[in-house]
NUMIBA-347045 format. One record per atom (N, C-alpha, C): atom name; x, y, z. Coordinates in steps of 0.05 Angstrom, whole numbers, plus 5000, padded with zeros to 4 digits. Atoms other than C-alpha are relative to their C-alpha. Layout:
BEGIN
+------+------+------+------+
| atom |    x |    y |    z |
+------+------+------+------+
|   CA |    X |    Y |    Z |
...
+------+------+------+------+
***
This chain:
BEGIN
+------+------+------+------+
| atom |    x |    y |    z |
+------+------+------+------+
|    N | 5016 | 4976 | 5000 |
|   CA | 5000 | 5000 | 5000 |
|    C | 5017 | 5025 | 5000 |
|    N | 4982 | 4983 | 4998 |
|   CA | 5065 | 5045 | 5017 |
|    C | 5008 | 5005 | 4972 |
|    N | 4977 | 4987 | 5030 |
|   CA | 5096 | 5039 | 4946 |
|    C | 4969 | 5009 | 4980 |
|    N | 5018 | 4985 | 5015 |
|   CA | 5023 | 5053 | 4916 |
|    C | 4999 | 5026 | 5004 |
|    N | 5008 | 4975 | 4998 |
|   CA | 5016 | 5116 | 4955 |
|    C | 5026 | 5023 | 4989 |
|    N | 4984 | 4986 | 5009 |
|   CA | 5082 | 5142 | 4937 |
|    C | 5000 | 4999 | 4973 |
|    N | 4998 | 4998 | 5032 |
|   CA | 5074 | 5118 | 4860 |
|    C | 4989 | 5026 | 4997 |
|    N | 5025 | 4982 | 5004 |
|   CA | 5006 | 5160 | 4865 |
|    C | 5018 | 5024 | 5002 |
|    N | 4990 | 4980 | 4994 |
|   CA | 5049 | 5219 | 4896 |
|    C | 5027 | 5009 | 4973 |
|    N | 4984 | 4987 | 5011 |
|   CA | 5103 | 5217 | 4847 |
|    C | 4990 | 5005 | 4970 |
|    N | 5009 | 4982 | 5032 |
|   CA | 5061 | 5208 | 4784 |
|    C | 4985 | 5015 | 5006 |
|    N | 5019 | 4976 | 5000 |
|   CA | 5011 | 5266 | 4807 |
|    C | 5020 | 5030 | 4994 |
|    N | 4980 | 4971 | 4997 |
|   CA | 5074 | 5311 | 4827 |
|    C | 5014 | 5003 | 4978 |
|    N | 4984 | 5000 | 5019 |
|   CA | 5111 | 5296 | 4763 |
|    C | 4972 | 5004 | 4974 |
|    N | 5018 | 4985 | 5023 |
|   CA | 5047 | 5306 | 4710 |
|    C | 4998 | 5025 | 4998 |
|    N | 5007 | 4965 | 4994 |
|   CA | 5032 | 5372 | 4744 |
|    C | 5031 | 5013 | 4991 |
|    N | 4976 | 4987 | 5005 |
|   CA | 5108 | 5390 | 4737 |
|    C | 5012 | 5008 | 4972 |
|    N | 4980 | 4988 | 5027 |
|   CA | 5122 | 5374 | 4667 |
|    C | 4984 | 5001 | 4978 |
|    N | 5021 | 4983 | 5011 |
|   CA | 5056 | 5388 | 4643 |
|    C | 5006 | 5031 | 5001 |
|    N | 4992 | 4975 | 5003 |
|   CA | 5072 | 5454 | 4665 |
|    C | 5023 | 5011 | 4992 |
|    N | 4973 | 5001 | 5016 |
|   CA | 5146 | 5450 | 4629 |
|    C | 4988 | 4997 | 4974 |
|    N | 5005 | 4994 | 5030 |
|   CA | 5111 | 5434 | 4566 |
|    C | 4981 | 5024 | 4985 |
|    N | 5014 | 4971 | 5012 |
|   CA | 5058 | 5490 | 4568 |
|    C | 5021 | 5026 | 4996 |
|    N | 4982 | 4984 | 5004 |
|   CA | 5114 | 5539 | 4589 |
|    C | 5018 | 5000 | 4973 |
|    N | 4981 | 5003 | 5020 |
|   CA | 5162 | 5515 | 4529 |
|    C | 4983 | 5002 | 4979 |
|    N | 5014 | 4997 | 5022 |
|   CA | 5106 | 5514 | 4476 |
|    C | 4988 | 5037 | 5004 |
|    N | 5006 | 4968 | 4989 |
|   CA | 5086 | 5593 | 4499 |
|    C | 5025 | 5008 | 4991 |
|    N | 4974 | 4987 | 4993 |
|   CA | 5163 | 5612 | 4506 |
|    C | 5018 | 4985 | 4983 |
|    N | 4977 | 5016 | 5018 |
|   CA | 5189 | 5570 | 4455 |
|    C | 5024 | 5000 | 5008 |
|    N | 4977 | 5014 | 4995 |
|   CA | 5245 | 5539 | 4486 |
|    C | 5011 | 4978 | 4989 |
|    N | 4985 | 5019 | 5017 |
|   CA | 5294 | 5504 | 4455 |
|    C | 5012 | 4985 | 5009 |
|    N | 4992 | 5035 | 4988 |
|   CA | 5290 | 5426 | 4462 |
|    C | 5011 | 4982 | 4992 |
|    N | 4997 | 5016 | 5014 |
|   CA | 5323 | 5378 | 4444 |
|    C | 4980 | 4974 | 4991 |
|    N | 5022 | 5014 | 5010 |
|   CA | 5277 | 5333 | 4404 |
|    C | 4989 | 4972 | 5022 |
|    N | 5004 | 5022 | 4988 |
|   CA | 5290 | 5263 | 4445 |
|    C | 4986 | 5013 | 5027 |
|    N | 5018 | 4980 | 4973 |
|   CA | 5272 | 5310 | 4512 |
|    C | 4971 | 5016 | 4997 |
|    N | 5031 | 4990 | 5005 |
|   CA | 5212 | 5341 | 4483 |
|    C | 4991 | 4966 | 5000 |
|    N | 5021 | 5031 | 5008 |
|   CA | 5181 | 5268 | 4454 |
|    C | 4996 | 4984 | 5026 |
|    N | 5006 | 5027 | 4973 |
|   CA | 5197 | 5234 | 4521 |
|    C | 4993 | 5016 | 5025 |
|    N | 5004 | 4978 | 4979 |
|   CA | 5196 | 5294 | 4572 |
|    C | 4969 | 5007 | 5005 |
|    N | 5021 | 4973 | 5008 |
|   CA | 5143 | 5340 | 4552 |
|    C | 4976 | 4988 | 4988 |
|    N | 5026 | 5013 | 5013 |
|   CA | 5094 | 5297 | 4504 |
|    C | 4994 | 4975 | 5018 |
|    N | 4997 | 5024 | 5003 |
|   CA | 5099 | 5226 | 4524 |
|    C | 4997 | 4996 | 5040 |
|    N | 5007 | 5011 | 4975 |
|   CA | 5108 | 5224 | 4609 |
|    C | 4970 | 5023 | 5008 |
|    N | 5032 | 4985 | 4992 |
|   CA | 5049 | 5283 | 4619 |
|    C | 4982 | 4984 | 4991 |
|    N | 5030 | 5016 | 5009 |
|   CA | 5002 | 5236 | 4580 |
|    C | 5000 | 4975 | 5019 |
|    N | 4994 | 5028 | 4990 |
|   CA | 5021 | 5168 | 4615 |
|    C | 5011 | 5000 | 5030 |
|    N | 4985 | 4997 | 4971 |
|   CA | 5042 | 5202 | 4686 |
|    C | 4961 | 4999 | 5018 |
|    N | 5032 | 4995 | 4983 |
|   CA | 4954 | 5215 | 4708 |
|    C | 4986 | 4971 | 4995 |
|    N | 5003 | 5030 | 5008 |
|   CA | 4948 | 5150 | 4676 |
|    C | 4999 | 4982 | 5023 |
|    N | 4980 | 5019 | 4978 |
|   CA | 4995 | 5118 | 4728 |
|    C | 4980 | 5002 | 5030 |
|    N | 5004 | 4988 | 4976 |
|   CA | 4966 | 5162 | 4782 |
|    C | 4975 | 4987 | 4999 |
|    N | 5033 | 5004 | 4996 |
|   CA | 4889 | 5144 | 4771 |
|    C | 5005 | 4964 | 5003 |
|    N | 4995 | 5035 | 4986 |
|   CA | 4912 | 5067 | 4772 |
|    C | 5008 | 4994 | 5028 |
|    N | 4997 | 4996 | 4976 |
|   CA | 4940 | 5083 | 4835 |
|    C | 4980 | 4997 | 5013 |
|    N | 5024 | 4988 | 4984 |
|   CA | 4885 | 5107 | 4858 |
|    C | 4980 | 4976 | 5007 |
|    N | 5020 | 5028 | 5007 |
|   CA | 4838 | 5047 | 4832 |
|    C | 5019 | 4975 | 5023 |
|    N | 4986 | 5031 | 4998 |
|   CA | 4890 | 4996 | 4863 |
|    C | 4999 | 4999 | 5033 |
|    N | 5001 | 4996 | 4971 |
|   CA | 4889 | 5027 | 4935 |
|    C | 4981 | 4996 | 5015 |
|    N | 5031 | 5002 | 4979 |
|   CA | 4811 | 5029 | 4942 |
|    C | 5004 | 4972 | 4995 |
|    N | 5002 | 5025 | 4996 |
|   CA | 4815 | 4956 | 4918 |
|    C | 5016 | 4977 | 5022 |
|    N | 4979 | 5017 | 4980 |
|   CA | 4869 | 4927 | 4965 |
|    C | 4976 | 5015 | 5030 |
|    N | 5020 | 4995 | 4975 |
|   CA | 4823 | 4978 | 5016 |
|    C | 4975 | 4990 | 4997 |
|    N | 5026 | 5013 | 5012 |
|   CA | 4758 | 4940 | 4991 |
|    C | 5009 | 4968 | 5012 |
|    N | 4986 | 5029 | 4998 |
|   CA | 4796 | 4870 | 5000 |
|    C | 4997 | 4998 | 5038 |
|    N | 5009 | 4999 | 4978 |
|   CA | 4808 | 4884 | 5067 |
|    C | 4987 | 5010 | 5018 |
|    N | 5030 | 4999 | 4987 |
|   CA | 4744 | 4908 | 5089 |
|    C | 4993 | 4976 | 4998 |
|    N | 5008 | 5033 | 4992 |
|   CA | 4724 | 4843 | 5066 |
|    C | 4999 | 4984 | 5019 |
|    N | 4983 | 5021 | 4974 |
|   CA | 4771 | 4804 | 5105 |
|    C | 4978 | 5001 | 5021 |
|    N | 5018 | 4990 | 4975 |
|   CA | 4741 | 4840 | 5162 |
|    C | 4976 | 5001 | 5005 |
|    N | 5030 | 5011 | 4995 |
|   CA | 4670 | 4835 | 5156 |
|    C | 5001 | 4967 | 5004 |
|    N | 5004 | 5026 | 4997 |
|   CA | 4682 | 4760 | 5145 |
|    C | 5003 | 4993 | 5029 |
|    N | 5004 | 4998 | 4972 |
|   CA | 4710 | 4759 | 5212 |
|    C | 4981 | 5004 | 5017 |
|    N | 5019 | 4995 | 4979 |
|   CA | 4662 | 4793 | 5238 |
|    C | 4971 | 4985 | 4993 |
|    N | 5028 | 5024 | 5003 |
|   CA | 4605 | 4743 | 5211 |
|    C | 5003 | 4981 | 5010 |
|    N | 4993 | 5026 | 4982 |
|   CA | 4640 | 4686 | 5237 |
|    C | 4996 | 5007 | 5029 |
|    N | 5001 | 4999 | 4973 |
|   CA | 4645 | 4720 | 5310 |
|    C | 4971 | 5002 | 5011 |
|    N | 5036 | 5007 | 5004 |
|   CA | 4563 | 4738 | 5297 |
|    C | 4998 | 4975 | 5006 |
|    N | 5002 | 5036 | 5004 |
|   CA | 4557 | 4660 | 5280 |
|    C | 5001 | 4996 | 5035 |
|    N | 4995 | 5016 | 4984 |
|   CA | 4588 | 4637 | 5342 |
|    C | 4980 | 5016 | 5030 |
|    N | 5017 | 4990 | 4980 |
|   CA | 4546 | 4688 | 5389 |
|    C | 4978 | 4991 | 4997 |
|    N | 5022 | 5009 | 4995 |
|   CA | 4487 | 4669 | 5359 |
|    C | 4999 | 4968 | 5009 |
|    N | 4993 | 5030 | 4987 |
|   CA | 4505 | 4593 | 5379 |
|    C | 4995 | 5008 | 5023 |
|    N | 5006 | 5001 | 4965 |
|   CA | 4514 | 4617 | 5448 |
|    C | 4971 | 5008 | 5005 |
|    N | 5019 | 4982 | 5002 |
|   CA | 4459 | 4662 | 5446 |
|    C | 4965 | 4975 | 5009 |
|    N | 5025 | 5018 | 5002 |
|   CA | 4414 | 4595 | 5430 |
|    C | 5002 | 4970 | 5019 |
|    N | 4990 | 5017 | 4976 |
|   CA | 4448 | 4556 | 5484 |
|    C | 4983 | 5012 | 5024 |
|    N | 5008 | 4988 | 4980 |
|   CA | 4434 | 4605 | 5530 |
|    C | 4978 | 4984 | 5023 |
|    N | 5018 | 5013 | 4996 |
|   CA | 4403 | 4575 | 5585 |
|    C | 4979 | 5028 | 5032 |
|    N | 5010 | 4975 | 4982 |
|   CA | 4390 | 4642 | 5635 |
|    C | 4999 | 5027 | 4984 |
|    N | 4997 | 4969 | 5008 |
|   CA | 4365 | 4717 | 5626 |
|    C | 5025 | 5019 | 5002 |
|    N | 4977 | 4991 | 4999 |
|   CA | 4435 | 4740 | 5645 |
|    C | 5023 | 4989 | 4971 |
|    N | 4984 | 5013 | 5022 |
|   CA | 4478 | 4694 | 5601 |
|    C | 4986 | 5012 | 4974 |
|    N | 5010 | 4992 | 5027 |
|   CA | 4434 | 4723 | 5549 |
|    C | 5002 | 5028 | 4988 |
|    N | 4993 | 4981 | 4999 |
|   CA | 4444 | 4789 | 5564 |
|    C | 5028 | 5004 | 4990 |
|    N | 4972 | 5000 | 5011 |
|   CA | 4518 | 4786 | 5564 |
|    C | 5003 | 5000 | 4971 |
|    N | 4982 | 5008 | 5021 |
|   CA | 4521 | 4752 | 5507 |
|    C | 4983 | 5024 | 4977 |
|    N | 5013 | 4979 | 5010 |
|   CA | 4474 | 4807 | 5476 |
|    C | 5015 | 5029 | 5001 |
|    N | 4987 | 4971 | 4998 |
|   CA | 4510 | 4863 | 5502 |
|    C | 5030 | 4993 | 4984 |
|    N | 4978 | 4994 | 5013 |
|   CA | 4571 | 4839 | 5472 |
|    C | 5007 | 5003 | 4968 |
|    N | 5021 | 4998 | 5032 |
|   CA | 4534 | 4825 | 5399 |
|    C | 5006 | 5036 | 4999 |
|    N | 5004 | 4967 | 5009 |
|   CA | 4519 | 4906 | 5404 |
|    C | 5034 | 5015 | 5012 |
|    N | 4970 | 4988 | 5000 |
|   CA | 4597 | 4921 | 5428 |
|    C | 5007 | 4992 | 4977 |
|    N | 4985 | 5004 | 5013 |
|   CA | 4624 | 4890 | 5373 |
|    C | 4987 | 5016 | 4986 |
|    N | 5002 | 4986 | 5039 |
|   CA | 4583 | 4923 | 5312 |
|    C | 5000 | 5027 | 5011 |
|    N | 4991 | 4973 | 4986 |
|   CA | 4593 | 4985 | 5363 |
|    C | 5029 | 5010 | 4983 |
|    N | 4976 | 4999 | 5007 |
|   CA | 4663 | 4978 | 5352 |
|    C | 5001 | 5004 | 4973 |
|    N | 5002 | 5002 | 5034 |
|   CA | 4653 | 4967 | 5272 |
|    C | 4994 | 5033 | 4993 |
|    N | 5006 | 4968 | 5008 |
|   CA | 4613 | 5034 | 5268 |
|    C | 5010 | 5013 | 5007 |
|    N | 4987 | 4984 | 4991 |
|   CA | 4658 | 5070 | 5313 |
|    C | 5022 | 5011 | 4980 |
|    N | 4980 | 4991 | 5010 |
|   CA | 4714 | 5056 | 5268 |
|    C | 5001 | 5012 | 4971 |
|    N | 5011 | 4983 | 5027 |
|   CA | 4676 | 5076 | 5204 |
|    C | 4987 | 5025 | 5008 |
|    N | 5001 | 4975 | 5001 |
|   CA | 4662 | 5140 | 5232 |
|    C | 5011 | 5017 | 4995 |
|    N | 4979 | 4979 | 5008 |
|   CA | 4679 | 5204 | 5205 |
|    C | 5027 | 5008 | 5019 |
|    N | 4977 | 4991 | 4983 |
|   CA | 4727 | 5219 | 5265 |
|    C | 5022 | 4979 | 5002 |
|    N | 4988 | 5027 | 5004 |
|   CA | 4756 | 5150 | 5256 |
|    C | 5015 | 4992 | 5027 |
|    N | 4998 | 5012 | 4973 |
|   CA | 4752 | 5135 | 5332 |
|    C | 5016 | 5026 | 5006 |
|    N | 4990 | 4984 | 4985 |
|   CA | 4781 | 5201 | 5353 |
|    C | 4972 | 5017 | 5008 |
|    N | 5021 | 4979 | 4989 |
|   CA | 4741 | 5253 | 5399 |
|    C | 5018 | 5023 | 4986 |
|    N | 4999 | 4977 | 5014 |
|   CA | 4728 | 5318 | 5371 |
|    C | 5011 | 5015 | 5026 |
+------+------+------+------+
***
């Protein structure tokens, strides 16, 4: 996920850069040498936002993947409460195991909140 976020960072920071090197040099006609224009100036600005937006796509999916994961988890730990749940043989034990049912998807929504478990 580290070398995606820095790809993302370096092809965003490098389109914007030599995008703005090739508008400047077509305005101010600067004089390029041809192989540096074709590969500089034409060729990485088109194929640098490219890079970046795959980035982008590859990060929510690895972050999509493991949401997954994690819901699965947390259906299996469901599962096994509702087992107890139907064991249960007292209003206490049922409780418990009830109150801890509503901690856990507590916990879930806590951490999908906008503040992402921090107090304001």
């Amino acid at each position: 996920m580290a070398l995606l976020q820095r790809a993302f960072k370096f092809s965003s920071i490098g389109a914007v850069i030599l995008g703005a090197i090739a508008v400047f040099q077509n305005f101010l006609h600067w004089p390029v040498p041809v192989s540096i224009d074709v590969v500089l100036l034409k060729f990485l600005p088109t194929i640098l936002p490219a890079t970046a937006a795959w980035c982008l796509s590859m990060m929510a999916l690895f972050e999509y993947k493991r949401r997954a994961g994690l819901y699965l988890q947390l259906v299996e730990r469901l599962k096994k409460k509702r087992t107890e749940l139907a064991s249960a043989k007292c209003r206490v034990t049922a409780s418990n195991i009830i109150c801890s049912c509503e901690r856990l998807l507590l916990t879930e929504l806590w951490e999908w909140s906008d503040t992402g478990g921090k107090r304001r």
